[in-house]
Jmol script that loads the backbone (N, CA, C; Angstrom):
load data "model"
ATOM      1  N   UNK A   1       0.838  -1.183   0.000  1.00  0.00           N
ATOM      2  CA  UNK A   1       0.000   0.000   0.000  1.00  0.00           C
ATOM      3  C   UNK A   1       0.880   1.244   0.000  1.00  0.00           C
ATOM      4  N   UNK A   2       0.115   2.078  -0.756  1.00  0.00           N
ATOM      5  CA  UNK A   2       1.005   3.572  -0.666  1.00  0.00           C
ATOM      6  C   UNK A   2      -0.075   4.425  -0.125  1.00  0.00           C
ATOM      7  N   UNK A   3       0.710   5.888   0.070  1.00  0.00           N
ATOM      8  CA  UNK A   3      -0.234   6.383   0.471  1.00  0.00           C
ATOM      9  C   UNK A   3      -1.720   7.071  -0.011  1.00  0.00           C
ATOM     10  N   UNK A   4      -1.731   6.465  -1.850  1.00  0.00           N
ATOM     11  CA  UNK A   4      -2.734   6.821  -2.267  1.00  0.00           C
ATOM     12  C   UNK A   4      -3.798   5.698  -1.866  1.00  0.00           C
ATOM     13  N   UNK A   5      -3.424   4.486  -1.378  1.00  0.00           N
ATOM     14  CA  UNK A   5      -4.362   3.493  -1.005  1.00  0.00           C
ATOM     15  C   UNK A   5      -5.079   3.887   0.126  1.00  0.00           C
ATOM     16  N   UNK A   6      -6.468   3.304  -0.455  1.00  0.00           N
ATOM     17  CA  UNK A   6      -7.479   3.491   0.541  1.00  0.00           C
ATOM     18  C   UNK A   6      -7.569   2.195   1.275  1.00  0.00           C
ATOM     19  N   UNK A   7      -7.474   1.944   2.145  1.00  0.00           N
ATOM     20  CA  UNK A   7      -7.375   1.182   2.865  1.00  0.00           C
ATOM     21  C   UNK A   7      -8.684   0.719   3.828  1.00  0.00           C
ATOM     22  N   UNK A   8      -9.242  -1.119   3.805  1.00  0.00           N
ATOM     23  CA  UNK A   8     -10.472  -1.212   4.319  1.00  0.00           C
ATOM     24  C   UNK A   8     -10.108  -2.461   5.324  1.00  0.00           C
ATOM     25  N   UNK A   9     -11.401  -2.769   6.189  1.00  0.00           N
ATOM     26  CA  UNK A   9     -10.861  -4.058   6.837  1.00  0.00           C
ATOM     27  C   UNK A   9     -11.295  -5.192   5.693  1.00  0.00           C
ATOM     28  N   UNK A  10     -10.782  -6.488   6.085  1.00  0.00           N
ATOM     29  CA  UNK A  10     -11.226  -7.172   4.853  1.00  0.00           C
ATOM     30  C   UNK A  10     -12.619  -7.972   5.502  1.00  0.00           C
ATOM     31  N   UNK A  11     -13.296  -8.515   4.288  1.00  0.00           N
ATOM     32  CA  UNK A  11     -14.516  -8.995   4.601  1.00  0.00           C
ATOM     33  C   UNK A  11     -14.633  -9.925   6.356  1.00  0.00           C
ATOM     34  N   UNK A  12     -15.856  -9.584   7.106  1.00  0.00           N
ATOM     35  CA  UNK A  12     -15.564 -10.322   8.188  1.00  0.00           C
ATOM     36  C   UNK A  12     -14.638 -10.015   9.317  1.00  0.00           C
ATOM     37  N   UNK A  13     -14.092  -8.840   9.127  1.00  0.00           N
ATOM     38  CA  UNK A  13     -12.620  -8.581  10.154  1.00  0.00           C
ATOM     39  C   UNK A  13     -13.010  -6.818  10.400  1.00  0.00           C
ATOM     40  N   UNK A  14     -13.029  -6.323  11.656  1.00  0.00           N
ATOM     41  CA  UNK A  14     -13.763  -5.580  12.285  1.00  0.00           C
ATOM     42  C   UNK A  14     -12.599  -4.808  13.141  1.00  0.00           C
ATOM     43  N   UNK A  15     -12.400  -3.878  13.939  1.00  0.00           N
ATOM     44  CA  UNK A  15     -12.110  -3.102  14.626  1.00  0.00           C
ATOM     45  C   UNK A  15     -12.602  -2.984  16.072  1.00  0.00           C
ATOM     46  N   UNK A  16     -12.760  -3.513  17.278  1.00  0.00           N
ATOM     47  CA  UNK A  16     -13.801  -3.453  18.149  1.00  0.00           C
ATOM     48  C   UNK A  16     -13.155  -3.186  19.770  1.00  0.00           C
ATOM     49  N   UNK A  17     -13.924  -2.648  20.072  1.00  0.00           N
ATOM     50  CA  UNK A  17     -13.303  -1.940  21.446  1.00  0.00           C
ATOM     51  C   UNK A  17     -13.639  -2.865  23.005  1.00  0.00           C
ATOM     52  N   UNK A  18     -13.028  -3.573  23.178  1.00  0.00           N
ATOM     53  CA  UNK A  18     -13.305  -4.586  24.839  1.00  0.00           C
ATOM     54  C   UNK A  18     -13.523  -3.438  26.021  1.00  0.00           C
ATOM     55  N   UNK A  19     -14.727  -3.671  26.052  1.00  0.00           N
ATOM     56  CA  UNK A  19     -14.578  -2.581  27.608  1.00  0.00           C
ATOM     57  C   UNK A  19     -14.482  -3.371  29.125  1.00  0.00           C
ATOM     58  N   UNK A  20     -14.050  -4.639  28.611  1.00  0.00           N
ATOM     59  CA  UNK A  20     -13.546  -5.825  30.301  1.00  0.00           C
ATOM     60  C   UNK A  20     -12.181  -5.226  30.263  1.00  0.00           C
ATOM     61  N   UNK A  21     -11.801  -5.601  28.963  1.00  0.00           N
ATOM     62  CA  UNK A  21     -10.179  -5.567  28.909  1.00  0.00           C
ATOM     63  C   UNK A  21      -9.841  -4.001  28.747  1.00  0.00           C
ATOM     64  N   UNK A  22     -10.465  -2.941  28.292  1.00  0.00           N
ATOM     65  CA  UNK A  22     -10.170  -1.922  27.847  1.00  0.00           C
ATOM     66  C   UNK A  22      -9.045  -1.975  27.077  1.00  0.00           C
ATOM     67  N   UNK A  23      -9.830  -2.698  26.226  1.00  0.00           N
ATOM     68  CA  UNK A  23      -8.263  -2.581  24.897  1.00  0.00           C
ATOM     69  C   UNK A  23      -8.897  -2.419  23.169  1.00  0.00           C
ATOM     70  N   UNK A  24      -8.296  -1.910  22.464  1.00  0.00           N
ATOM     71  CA  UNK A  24      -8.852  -2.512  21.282  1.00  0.00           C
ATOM     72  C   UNK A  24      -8.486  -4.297  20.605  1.00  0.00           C
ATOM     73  N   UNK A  25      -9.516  -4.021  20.284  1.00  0.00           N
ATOM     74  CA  UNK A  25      -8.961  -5.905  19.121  1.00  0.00           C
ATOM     75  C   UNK A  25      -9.059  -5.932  18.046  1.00  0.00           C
ATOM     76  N   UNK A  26      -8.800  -6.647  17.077  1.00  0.00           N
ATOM     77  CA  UNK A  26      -8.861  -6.587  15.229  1.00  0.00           C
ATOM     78  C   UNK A  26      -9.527  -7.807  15.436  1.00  0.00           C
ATOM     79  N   UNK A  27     -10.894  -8.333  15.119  1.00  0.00           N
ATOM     80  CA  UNK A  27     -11.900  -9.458  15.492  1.00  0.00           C
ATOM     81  C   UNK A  27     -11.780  -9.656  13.699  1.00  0.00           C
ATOM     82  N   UNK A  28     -11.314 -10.730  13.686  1.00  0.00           N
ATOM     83  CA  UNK A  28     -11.224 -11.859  12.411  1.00  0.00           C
ATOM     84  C   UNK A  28     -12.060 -12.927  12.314  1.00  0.00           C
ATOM     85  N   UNK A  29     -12.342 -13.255  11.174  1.00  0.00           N
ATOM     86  CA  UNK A  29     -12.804 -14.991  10.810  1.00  0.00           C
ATOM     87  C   UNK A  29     -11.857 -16.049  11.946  1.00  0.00           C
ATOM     88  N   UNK A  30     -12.203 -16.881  12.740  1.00  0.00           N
ATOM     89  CA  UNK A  30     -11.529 -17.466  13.140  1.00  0.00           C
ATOM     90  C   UNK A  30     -10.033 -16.882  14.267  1.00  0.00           C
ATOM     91  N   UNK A  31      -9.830 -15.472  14.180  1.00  0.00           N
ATOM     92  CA  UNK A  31      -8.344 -15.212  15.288  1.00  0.00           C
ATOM     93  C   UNK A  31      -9.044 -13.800  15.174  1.00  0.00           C
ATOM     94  N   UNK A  32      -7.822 -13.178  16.367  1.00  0.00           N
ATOM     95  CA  UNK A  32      -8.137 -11.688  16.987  1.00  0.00           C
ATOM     96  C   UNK A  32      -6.648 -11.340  17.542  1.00  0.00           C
ATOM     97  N   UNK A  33      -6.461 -10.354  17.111  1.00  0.00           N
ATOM     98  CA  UNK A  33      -5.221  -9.475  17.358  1.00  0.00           C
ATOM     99  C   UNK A  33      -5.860  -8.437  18.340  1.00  0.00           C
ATOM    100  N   UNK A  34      -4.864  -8.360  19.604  1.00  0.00           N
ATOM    101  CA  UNK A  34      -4.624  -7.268  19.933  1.00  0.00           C
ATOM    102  C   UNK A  34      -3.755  -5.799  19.265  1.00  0.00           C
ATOM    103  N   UNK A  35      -4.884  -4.560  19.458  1.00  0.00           N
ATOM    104  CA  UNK A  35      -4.462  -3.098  19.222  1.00  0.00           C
ATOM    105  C   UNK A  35      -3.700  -2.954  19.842  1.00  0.00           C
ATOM    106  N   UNK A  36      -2.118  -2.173  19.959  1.00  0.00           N
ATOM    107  CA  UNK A  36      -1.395  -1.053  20.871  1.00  0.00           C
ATOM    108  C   UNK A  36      -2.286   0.085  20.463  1.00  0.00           C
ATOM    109  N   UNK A  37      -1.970   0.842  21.425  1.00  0.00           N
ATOM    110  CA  UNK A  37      -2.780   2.483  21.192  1.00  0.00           C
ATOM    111  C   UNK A  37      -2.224   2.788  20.208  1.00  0.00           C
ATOM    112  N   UNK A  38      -1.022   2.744  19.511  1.00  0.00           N
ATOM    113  CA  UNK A  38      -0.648   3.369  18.073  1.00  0.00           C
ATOM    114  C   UNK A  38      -1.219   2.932  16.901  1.00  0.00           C
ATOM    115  N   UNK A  39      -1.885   1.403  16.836  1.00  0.00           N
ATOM    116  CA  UNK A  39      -2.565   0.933  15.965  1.00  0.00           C
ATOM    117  C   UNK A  39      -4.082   0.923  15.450  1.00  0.00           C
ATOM    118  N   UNK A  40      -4.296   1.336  17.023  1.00  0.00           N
ATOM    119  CA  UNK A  40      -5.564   2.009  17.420  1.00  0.00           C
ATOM    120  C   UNK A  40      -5.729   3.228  17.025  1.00  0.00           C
ATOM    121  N   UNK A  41      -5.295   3.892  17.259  1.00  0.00           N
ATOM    122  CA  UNK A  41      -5.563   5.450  16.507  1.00  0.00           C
ATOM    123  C   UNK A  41      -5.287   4.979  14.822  1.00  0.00           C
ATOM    124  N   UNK A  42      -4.567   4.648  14.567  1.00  0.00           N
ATOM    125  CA  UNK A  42      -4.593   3.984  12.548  1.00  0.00           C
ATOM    126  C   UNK A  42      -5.788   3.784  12.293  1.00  0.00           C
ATOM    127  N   UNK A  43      -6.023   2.414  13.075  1.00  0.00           N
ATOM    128  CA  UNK A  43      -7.362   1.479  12.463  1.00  0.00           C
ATOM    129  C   UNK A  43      -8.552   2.448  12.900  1.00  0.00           C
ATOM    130  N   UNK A  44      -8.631   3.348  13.705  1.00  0.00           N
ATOM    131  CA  UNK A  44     -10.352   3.681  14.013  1.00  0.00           C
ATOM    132  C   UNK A  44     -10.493   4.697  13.450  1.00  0.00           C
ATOM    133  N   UNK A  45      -9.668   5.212  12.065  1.00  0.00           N
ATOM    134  CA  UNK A  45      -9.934   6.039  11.069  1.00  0.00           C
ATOM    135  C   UNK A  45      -9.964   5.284   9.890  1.00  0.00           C
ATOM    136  N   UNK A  46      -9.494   4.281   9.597  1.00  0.00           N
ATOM    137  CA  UNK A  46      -9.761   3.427   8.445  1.00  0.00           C
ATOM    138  C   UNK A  46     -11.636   3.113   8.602  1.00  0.00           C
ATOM    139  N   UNK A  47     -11.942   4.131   7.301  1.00  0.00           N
ATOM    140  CA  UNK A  47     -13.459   3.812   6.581  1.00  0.00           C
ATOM    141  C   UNK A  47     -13.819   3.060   5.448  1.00  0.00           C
ATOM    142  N   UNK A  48     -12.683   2.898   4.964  1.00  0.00           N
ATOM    143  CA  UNK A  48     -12.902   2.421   3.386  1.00  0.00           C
ATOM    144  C   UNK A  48     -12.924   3.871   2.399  1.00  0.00           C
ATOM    145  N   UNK A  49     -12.831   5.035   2.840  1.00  0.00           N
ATOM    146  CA  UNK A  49     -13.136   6.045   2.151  1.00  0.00           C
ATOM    147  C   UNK A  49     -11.674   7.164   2.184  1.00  0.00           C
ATOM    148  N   UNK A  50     -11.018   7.023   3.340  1.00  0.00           N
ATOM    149  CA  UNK A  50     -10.058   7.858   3.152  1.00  0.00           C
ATOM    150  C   UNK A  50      -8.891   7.409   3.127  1.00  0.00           C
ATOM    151  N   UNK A  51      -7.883   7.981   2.382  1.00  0.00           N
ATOM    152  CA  UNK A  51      -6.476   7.259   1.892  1.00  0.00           C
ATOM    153  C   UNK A  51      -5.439   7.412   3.052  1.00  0.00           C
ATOM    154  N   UNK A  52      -4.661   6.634   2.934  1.00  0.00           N
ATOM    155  CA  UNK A  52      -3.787   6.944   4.304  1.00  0.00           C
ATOM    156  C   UNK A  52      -2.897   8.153   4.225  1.00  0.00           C
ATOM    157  N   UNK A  53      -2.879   8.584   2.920  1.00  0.00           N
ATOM    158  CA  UNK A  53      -2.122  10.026   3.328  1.00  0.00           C
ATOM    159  C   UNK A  53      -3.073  11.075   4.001  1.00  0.00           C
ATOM    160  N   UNK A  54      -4.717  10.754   4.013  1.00  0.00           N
ATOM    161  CA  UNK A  54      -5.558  11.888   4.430  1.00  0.00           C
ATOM    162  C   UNK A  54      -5.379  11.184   5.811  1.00  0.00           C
ATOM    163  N   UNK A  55      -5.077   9.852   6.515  1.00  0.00           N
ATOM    164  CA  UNK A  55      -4.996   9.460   7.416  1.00  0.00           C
ATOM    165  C   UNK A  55      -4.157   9.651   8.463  1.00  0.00           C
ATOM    166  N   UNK A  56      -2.508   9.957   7.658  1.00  0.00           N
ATOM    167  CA  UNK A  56      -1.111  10.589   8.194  1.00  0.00           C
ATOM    168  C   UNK A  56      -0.981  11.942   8.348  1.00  0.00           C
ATOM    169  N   UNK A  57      -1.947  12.563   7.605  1.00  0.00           N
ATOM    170  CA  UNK A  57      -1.987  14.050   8.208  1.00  0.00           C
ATOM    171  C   UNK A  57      -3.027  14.625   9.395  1.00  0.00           C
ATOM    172  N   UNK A  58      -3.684  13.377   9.110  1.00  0.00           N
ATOM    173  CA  UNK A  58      -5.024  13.524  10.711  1.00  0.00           C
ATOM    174  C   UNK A  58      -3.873  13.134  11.723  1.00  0.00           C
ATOM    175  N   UNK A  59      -3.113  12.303  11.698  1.00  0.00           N
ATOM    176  CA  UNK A  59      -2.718  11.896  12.916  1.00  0.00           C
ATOM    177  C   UNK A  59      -1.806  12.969  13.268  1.00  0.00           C
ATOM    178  N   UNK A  60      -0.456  13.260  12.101  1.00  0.00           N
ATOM    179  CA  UNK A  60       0.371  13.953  12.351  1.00  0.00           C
ATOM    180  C   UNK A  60       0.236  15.310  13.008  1.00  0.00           C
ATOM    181  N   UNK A  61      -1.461  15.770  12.777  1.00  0.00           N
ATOM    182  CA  UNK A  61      -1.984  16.996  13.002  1.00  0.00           C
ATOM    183  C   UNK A  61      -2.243  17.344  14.634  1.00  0.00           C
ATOM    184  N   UNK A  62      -2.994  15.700  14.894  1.00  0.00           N
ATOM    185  CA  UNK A  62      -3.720  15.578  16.200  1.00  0.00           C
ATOM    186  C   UNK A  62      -2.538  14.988  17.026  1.00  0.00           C
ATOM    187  N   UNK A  63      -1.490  14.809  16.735  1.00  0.00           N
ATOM    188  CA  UNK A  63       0.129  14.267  17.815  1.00  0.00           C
ATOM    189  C   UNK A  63       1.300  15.141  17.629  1.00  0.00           C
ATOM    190  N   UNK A  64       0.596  16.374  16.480  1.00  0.00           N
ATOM    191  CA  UNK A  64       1.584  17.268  16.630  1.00  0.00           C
ATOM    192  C   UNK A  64       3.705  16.704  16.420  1.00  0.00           C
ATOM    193  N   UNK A  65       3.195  15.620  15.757  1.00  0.00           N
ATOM    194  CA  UNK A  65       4.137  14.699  15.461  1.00  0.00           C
ATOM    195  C   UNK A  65       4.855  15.189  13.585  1.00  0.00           C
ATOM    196  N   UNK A  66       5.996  14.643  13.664  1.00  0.00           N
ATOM    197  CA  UNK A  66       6.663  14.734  12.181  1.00  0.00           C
ATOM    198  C   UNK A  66       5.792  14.000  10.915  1.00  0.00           C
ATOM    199  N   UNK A  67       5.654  14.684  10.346  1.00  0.00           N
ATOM    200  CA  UNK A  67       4.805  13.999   9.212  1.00  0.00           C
ATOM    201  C   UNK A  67       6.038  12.415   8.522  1.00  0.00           C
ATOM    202  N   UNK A  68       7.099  12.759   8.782  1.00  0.00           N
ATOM    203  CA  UNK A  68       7.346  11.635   7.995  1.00  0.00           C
ATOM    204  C   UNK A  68       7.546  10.284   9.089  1.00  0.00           C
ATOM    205  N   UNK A  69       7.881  10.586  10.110  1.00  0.00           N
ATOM    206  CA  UNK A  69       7.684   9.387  11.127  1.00  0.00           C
ATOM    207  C   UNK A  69       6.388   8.944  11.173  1.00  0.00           C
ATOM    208  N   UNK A  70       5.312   9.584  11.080  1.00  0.00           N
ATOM    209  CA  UNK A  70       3.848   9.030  10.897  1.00  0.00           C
ATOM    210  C   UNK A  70       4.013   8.461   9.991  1.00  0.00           C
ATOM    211  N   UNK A  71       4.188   8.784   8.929  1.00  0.00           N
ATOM    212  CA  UNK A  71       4.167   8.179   7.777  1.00  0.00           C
ATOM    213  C   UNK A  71       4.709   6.652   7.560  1.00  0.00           C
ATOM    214  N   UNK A  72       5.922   6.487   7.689  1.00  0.00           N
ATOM    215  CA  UNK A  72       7.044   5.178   8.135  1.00  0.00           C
ATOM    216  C   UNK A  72       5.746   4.476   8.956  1.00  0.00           C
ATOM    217  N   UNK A  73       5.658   4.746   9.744  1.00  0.00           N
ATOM    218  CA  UNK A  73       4.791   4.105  11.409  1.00  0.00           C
ATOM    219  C   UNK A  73       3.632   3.037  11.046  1.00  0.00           C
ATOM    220  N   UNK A  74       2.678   4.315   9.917  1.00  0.00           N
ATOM    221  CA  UNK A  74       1.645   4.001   9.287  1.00  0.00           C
ATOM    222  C   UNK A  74       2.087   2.624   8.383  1.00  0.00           C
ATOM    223  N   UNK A  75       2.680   3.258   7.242  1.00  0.00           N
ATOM    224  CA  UNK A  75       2.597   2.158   6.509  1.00  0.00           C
ATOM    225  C   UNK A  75       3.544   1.114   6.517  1.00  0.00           C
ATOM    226  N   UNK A  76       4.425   1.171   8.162  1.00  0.00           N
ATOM    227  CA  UNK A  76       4.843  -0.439   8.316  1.00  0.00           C
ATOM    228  C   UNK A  76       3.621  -1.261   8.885  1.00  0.00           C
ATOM    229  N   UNK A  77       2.902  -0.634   9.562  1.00  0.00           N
ATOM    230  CA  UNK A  77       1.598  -1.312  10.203  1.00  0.00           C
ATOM    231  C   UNK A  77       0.891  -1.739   9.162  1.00  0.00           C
ATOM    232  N   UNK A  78       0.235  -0.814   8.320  1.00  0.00           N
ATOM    233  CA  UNK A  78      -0.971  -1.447   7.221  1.00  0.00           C
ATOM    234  C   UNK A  78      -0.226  -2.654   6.402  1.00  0.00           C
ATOM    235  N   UNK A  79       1.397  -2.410   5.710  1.00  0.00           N
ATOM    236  CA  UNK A  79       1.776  -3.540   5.370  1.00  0.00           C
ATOM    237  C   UNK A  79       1.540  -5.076   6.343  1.00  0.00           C
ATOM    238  N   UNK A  80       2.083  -4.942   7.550  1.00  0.00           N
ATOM    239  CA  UNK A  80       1.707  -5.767   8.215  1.00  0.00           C
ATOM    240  C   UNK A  80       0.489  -6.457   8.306  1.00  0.00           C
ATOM    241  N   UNK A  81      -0.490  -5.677   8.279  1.00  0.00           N
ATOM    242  CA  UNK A  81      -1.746  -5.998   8.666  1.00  0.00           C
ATOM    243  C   UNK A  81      -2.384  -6.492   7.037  1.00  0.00           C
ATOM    244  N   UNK A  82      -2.150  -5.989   6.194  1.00  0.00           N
ATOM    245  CA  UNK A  82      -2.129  -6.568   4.720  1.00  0.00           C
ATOM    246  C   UNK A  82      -1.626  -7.964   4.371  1.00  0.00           C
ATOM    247  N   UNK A  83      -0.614  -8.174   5.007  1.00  0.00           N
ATOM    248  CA  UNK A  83       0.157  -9.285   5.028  1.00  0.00           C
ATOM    249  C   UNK A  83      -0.927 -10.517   5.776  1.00  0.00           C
ATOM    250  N   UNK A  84      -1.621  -9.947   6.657  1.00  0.00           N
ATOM    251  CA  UNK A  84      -2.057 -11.155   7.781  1.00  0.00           C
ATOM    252  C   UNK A  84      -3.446 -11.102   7.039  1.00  0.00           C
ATOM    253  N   UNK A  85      -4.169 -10.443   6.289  1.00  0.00           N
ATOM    254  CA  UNK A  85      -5.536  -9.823   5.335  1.00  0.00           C
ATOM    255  C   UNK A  85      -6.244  -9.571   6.082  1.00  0.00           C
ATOM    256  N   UNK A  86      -5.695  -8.427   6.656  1.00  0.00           N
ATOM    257  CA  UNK A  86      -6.705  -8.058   7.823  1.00  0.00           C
ATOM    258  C   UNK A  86      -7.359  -6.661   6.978  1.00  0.00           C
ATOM    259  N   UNK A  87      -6.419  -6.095   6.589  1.00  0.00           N
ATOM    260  CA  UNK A  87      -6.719  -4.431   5.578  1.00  0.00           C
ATOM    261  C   UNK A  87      -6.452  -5.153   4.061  1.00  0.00           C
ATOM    262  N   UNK A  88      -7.013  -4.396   3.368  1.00  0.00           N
ATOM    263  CA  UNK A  88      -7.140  -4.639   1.859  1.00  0.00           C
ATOM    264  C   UNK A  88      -7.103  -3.281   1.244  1.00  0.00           C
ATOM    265  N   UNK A  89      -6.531  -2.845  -0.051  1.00  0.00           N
ATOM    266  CA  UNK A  89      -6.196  -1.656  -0.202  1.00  0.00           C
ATOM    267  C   UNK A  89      -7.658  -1.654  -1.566  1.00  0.00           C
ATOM    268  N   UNK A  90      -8.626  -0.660  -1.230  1.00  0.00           N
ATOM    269  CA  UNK A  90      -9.352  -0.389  -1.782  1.00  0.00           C
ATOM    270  C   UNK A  90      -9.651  -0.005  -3.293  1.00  0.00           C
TER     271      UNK A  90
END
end "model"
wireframe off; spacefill off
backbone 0.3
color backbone group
């Protein structure tokens, strides 16, 4: 994925917030990943509608952070998570 990819969860695989555990999870067909809070703020802007560069400048904006370390951050994660077909590039 680049950053013109729009990025979605893939069919069946969800985003969902545990309020026992207070954590996020990535709820799959069959398995479930735990969120860190950095992956968490990624994934709970992924709509299917906005590209991750409109995604790296929300974050970079709201953490007051370097746009290009967001950037790196971002799309070692979505690769990752592409890899396991959790995101699919739209």
């Amino acid at each position: 994925m680049t950053e013109t990819s729009v990025p979605r969860f893939a069919r069946g695989t969800r985003l969902q917030y545990d309020r026992v555990r207070q954590t996020w999870f990535i709820q799959a067909p069959e398995r479930a990943f735990q969120a860190d809070a950095i992956a968490a703020e990624v994934l709970q802007r992924v709509d299917g509608t906005r590209t991750l560069a409109a995604i790296i400048d929300e974050l970079a904006q709201t953490f007051a952070a370097p746009r290009d370390i967001i950037t790196r951050d971002v799309l070692a994660l979505v690769h990752e998570l592409a890899e396991k077909q959790v995101l699919l590039a739209a």
